[in-house]
N, C-alpha and C positions, 0 to 999 in steps of 0.2 A: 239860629241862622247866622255864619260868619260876614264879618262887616262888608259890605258891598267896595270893591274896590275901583270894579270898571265902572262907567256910565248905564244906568240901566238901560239905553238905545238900545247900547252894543249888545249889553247881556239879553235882550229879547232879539238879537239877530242872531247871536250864535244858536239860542234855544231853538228858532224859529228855524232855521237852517239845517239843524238837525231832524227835525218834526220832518223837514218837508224831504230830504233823501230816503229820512225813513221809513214814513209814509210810503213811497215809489216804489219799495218790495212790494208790497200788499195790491199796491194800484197797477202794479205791472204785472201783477201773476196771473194767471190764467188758469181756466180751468183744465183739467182735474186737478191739479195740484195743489191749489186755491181751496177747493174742497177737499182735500187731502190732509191737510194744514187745519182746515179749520179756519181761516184768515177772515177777518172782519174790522174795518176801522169805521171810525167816528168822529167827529169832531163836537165837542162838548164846551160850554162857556170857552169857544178858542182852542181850548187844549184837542191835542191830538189822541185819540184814544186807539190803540193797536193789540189786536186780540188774534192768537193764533192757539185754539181752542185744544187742538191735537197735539200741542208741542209743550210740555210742562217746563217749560225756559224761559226765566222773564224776562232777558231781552225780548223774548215777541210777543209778551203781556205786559205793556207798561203805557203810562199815560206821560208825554212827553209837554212841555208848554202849562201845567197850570196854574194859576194865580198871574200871568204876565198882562191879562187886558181887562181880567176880572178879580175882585178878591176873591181868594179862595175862600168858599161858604160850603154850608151842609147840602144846600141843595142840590149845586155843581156837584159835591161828590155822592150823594142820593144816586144822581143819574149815571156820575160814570160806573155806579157798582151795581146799578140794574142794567147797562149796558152789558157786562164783563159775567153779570150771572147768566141774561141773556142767553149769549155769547157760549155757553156751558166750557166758560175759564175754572181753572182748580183755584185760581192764587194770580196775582196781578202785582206791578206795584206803581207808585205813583214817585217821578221825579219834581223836585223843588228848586230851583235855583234861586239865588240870591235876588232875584228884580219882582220874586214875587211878593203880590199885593195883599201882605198881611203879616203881625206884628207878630200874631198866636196862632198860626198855622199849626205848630206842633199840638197844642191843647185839643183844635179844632178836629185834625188827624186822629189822634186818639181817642175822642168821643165817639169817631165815627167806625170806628174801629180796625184802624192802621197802625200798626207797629213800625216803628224805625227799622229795617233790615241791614244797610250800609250804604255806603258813600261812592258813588262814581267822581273822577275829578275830569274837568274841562280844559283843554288848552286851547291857544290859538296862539299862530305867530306870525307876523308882521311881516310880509313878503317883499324884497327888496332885492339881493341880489342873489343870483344862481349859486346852488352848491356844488362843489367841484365834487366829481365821482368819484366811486368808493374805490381804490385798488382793491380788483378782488378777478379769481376763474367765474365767477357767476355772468350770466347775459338778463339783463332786464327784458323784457318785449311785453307790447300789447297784445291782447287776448286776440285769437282766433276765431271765428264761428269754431272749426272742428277742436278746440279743444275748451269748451265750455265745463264735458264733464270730466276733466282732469281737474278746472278749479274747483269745481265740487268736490271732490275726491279729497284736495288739500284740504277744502275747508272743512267735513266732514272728520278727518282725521285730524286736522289741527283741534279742533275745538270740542270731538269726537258728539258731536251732534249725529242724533238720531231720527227718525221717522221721516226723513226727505227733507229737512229744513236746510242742509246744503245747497237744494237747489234752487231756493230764493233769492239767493244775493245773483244767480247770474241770469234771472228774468231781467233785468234792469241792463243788460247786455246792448250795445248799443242804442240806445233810448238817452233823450236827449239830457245834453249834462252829465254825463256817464264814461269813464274810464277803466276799464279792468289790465291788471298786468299780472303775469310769470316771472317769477326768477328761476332761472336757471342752469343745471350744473351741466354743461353736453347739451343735450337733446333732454337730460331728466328735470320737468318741471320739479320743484321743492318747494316752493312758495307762491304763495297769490295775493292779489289787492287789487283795490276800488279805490276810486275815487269820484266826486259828485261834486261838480261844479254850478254854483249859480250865483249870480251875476258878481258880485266882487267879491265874493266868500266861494270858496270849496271846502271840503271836507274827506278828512284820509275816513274813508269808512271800511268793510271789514277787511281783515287783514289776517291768514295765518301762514304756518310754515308746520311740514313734516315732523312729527317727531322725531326720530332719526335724522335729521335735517339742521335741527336745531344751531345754536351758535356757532353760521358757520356766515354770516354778514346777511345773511337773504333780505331779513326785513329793512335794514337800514341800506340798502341799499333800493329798495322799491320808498322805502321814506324819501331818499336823493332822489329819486327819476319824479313820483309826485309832485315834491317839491316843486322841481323844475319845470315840471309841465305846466301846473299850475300858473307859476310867474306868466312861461311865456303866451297862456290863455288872457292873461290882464287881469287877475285874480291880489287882492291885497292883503286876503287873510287867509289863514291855511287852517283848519279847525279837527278838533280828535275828543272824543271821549275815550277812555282808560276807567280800570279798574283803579282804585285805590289804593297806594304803594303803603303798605303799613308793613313794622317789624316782623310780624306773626305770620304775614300772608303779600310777600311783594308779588309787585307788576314787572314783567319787561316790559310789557309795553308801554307805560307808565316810563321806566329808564329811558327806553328807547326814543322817544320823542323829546326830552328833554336835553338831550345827546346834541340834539340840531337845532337848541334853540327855540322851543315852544317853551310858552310861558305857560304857568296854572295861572287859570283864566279864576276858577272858583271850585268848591268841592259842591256836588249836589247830592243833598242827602235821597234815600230812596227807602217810602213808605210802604207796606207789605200788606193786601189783605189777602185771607183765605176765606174760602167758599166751604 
């Protein structure tokens, strides 16, 4: 585990903040889609447990908050891996942050029989004054009802997700603490994003752009409009999960946020089991 750098408060609000937007896909879907997915959550010693039984993607098999109000023990994870068999999950994995409550977590993971898979990194940044906009032909705008399945469409081909898992991020459509935006070339949407606002923390959550699309400003220019929006919500911290920018395998997105001034908050490692 790397040296805890922020206050462990903080480090259980950002965890906590993430748990609770992420959660909102699952709580906001409805059926048939809900059963389509396979979607099932749980909440176990605190931690968040999120199971989307139909989608072999671990973003929507993973256990988000453990060890923050409990040490992590055998039997907390006993139960989130009878939950997640339950569940008829293929593979899960279980994220750590730095505020977790245990010295031998990794031994304890490994007994139980979790592997290290890789590392998600966390930012956040300090919200203080508005960013001035991108020069660019792109138009930002918020989501429409009539074009909900267009941001599926981007997100599906951004991230080329399959079996309908697109269109979970835009259950959360209008629902409280909820932001969705377009960038746009003309009239042709090219990119999408969310945002999740709750009480002085938001969070940029999912975010992609056309392949074809690609480097042409879209996302850092929906990071500016977020931004902003945020501030003028009353929001003091602005928060992102990213992949892991290593030499072998970088992130944009991971560049991209650090572009505008997000700091890495901490790296969270992410434990793997298979069924």
């Amino acid at each position: 585990m790397e040296k805890i750098l922020l206050e462990k408060e903080f480090i259980n609000e950002l965890e906590n903040q993430e748990a609770q937007y992420w959660s909102d896909y699952y709580l906001c879907c409805g059926n048939p889609l809900s059963r389509k997915l396979g979607l099932d959550i749980k909440i176990i010693g605190n931690a968040v447990c999120c199971s989307a039984s139909e989608l072999d993607i671990l973003a929507f098999n993973r256990v988000i908050g453990v060890g923050l109000d409990f040490e992590i023990n055998k039997k907390h994870l006993s139960e989130i891996i009878s939950f997640y068999k339950g569940s008829r999950a293929r593979r899960f994995f279980v994220q750590i942050s730095p505020a977790a409550q245990s010295n031998n977590y990794a031994r304890i993971m490994n007994e139980m029989g979790f592997q290290h898979y890789n590392n998600w990194a966390k930012f956040y940044k300090k919200l203080e004054n508005k960013v001035p906009e991108i020069e660019s032909d792109l138009i930002v705008e918020e989501l429409k009802l009539s074009e909900t399945d267009l941001f599926d469409k981007i997100i599906k081909e951004a991230f080329e997700f399959g079996g309908g898992a697109e269109s979970l991020f835009t259950q959360t459509f209008k629902k409280y603490g909820w932001k969705h935006y377009l960038a746009k070339e003309g009239d042709k949407p090219i990119a999408a994003a969310s945002m999740f606002i709750y009480g002085k923390n938001a969070s940029l959550a999912i975010a992609g752009t056309l392949p074809e699309a690609r480097g042409r400003g879209a996302q850092s220019a929906l990071i500016v409009k977020r931004i902003n929006d945020a501030i003028e919500a009353g929001c003091e911290y602005l928060v992102v999960e990213t992949a892991e920018d290593k030499p072998e395998k970088s992130s944009a997105s991971n560049r991209n946020v650090r572009k505008f001034g997000f700091e890495l908050a901490y790296h969270r490692p992410n434990y793997i089991y298979y069924f």
